[in-house]
N, C-alpha and C positions, 0 to 999 in steps of 0.2 A: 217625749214625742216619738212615733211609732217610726220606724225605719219606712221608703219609699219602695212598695211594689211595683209588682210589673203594667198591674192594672193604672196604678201610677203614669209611671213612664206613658204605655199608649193613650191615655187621657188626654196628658199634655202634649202630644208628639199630634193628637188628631188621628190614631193611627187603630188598627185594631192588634189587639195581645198578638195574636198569629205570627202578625208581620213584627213586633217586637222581637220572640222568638226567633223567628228566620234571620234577621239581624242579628242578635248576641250568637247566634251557634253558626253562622252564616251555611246554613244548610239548602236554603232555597231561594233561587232570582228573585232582589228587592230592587224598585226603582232607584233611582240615586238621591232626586226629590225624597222619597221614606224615609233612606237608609241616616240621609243625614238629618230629615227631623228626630229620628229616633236615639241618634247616635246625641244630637242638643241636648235631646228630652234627658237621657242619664247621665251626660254630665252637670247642668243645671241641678239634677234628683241627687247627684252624687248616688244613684242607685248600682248597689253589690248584690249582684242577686246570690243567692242560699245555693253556694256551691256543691253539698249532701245531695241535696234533692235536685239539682244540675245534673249530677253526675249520674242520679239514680233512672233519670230520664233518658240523659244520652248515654247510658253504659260507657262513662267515660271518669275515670277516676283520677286522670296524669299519676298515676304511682304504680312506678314498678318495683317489684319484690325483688331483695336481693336475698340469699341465702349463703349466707357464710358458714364454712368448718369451724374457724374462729377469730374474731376480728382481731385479734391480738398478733395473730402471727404476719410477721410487716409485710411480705409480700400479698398479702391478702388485703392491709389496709389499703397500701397501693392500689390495687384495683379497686378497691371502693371509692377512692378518694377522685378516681378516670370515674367512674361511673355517676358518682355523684356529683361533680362540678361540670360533667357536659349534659349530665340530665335536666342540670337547672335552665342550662342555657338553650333551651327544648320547652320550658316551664314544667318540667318533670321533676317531682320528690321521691325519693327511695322510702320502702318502708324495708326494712334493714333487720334481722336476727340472724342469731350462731347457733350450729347444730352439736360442734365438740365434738364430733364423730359419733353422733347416737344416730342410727338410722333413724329411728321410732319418733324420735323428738323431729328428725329434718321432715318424716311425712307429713306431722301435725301444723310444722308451720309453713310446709306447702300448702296443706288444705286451708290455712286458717288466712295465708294470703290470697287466696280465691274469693273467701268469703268477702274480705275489703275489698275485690274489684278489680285487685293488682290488672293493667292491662298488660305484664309481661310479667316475667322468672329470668333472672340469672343466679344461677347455682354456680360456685366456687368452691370446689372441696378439695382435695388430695386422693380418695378413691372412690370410681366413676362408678358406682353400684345402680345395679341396673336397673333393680326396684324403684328409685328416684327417677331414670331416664323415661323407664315407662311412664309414671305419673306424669310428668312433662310433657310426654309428645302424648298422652291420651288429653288433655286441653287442649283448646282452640287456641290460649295465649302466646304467641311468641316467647321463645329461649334460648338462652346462649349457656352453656357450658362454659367453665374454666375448669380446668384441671391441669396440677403441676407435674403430675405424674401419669397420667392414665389418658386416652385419646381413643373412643368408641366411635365408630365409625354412623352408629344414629342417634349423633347429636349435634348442634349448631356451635361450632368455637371461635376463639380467636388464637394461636399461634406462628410460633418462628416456624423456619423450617429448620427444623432440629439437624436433621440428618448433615445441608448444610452447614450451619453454625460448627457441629462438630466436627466436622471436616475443616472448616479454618482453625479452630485451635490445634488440630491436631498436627496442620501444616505449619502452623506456627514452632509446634516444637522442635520439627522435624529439620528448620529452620534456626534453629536457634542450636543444632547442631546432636538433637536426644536421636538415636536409635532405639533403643530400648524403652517402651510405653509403657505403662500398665496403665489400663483401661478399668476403671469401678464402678461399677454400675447396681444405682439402687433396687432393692426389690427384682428378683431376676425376672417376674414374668411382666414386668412395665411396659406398656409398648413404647411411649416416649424413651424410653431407657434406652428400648430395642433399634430406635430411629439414630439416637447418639451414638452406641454401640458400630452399629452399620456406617456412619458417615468418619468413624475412627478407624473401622477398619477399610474401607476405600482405602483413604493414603498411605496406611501400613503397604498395602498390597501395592501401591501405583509405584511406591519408593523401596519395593524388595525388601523390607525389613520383619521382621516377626512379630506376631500381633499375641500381646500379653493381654490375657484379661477376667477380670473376677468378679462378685456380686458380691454384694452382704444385704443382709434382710431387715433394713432398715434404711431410715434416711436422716436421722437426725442429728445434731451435731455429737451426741452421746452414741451414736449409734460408728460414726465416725474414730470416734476417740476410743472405742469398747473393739472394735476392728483393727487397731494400729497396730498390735503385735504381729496377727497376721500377715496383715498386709508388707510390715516389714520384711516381715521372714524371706514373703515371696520379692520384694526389691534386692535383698542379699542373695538370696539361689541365683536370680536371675539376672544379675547386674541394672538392675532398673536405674533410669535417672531421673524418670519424668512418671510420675504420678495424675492422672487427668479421671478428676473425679465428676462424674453426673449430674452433680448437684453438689450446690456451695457450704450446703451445712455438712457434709459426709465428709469436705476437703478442709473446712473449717477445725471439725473434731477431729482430724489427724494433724492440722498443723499443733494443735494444744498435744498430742500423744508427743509428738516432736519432741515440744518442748520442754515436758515431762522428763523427756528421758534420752537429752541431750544429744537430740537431732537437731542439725540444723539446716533451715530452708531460707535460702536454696543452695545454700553449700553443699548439704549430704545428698540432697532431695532435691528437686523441683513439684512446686506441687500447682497445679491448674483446676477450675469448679466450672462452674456454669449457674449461669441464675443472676449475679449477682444482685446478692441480697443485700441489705443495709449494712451489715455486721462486717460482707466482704470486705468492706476499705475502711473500717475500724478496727480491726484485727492488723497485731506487726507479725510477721512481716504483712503489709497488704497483699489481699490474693489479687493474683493474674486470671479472670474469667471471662463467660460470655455474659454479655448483660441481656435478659430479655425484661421485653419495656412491658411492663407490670401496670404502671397505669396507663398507658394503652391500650391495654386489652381492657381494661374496666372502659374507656373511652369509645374503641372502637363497636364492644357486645353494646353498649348501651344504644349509641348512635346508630347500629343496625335492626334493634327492637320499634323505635320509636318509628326510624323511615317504612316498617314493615307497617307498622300503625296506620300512620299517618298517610303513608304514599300505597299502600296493599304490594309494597316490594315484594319478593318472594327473597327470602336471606339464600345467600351460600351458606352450605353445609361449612367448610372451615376459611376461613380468612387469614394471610399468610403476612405477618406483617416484619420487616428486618433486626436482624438481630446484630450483635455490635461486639469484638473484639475487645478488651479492656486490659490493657498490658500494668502490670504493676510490681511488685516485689519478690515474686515467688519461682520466679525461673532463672534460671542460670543460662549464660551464652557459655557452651564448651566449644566454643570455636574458637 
């Protein structure tokens, strides 16, 4: 038996296709009398209409494109995980791929999400390349940016206020009794880095103490633990006591150098990150960091694509959502 078209449904409803139409896409004034013969007619039909050719009609496809660096890396699942369970709740599906850091590969499967209708892009990657932002803002589709590292000023995000946040940990230490900071910051030209950076040195300066501070060209936890010597060197010249790293993997791979090479934290050391990522509070000692809420921002870029859809919002450029203090194992009270 042949499944029930539309011709179907208005047959039985007494109604014409037109006003069938108008009803399922509720695009134009139906009487109420119509609305509800029509609304009889397909549940009696049990009629589904051919969502493909729905969608090809109303340029309407509910899937938005997500593009990931790589889904493997957790904070990155995180916001897939915000993006995909408030998109449901919207009746929105993700159509979801990893670029791995290939340019070449992330333009193909921007262009190749166009091709399926995506009504939006979230891009999630680690370096904001500009090549990708133009392709995004040359479509009509709405997009949100995530980046853990990098913050272009013509792109649509979701973020802490860095500067902020870095200023409570760093009041914390100061607190807690550290004069001596060293400040590490990833990749030295990050503007996000430059935003932490700046909110650490605020209360250096507000509290008269001297502001220690250094890069290394990398971010990963290897990148962290391949830097430990150094960074030691300069906590010994300089009487350091408080370590306050930019990022959780950089503070991660020097607690591992630590304990290599018979550092203890936070006996020798205090060491503080930002980010916290999964690993943070499965790692001993557990780190002391700022948590930014990761599926949030997959939560909130979503839920601002969709109301731009749906409602013709116009998005803010960046959305500033709080960020959270996480006291744990890695600081020392010398008071």
């Amino acid at each position: 038996m042949s499944s029930p078209t539309i011709k179907d449904v208005a047959k039985l409803a007494g109604v014409s296709i037109s006003t069938v139409s108008r009803v399922m896409n509720d695009s134009k004034p139906v009487s109420p009398e119509s609305r509800r013969k029509v609304l009889d007619a397909i549940e009696k039909l049990d009629f589904k209409p051919n969502e493909l050719a729905r969608s090809l009609v109303m340029r309407r496809s509910n899937l938005i494109g997500v593009v990931v660096k790589d889904i493997a890396i957790s904070y990155m699942t995180e916001m897939v995980r915000g993006i995909e369970e408030v998109g449901r709740m919207y009746n929105y599906d993700i159509l979801l791929s990893s670029f791995y850091g290939d340019l070449d590969l992330a333009k193909k499967i921007i262009n190749f999400m166009f091709t399926k209708q995506v009504e939006g892009i979230i891009l999630v990657s680690e370096d904001a390349n500009p090549e990708l932002i133009y392709m995004l803002n040359s479509h009509r589709a709405p997009y949100m940016h995530l980046d853990k590292f990098y913050d272009t000023d013509d792109t649509y995000s979701v973020n802490v206020d860095y500067i902020k946040a870095s200023e409570d940990m760093t009041e914390f230490l100061v607190e807690e009794g550290h004069e001596n900071i060293l400040f590490i910051k990833e990749f030295s030209n990050a503007k996000i880095g430059l935003e932490k950076l700046k909110g650490y040195n605020e209360v250096v300066k507000k509290n008269n103490l001297k502001s220690f501070e250094t890069s290394v060209e990398g971010v990963t936890e290897r990148d962290g633990y391949k830097y430990g010597e150094e960074i030691w060197n300069v906590i010994e010249k300089d009487g350091i006591t408080a370590c306050f790293f930019s990022e959780d993997e950089l503070a991660i791979g020097f607690l591992n150098y630590c304990y290599d090479n018979n550092k203890k934290v936070p006996e020798d050391i205090s060491v503080v990150g930002f980010g916290d990522i999964k690993t943070a509070s499965l790692y001993r000692p557990r780190l002391t960091t700022v948590r930014e809420p990761y599926y949030d921002y997959g939560a909130v870029a979503v839920r601002k694509i969709i109301k731009s859809i749906k409602d013709k919002e116009d998005m803010d450029k960046v959305t500033i959502l709080p960020s959270s203090l996480i006291v744990r194992e890695t600081v020392k009270n010398l008071k």
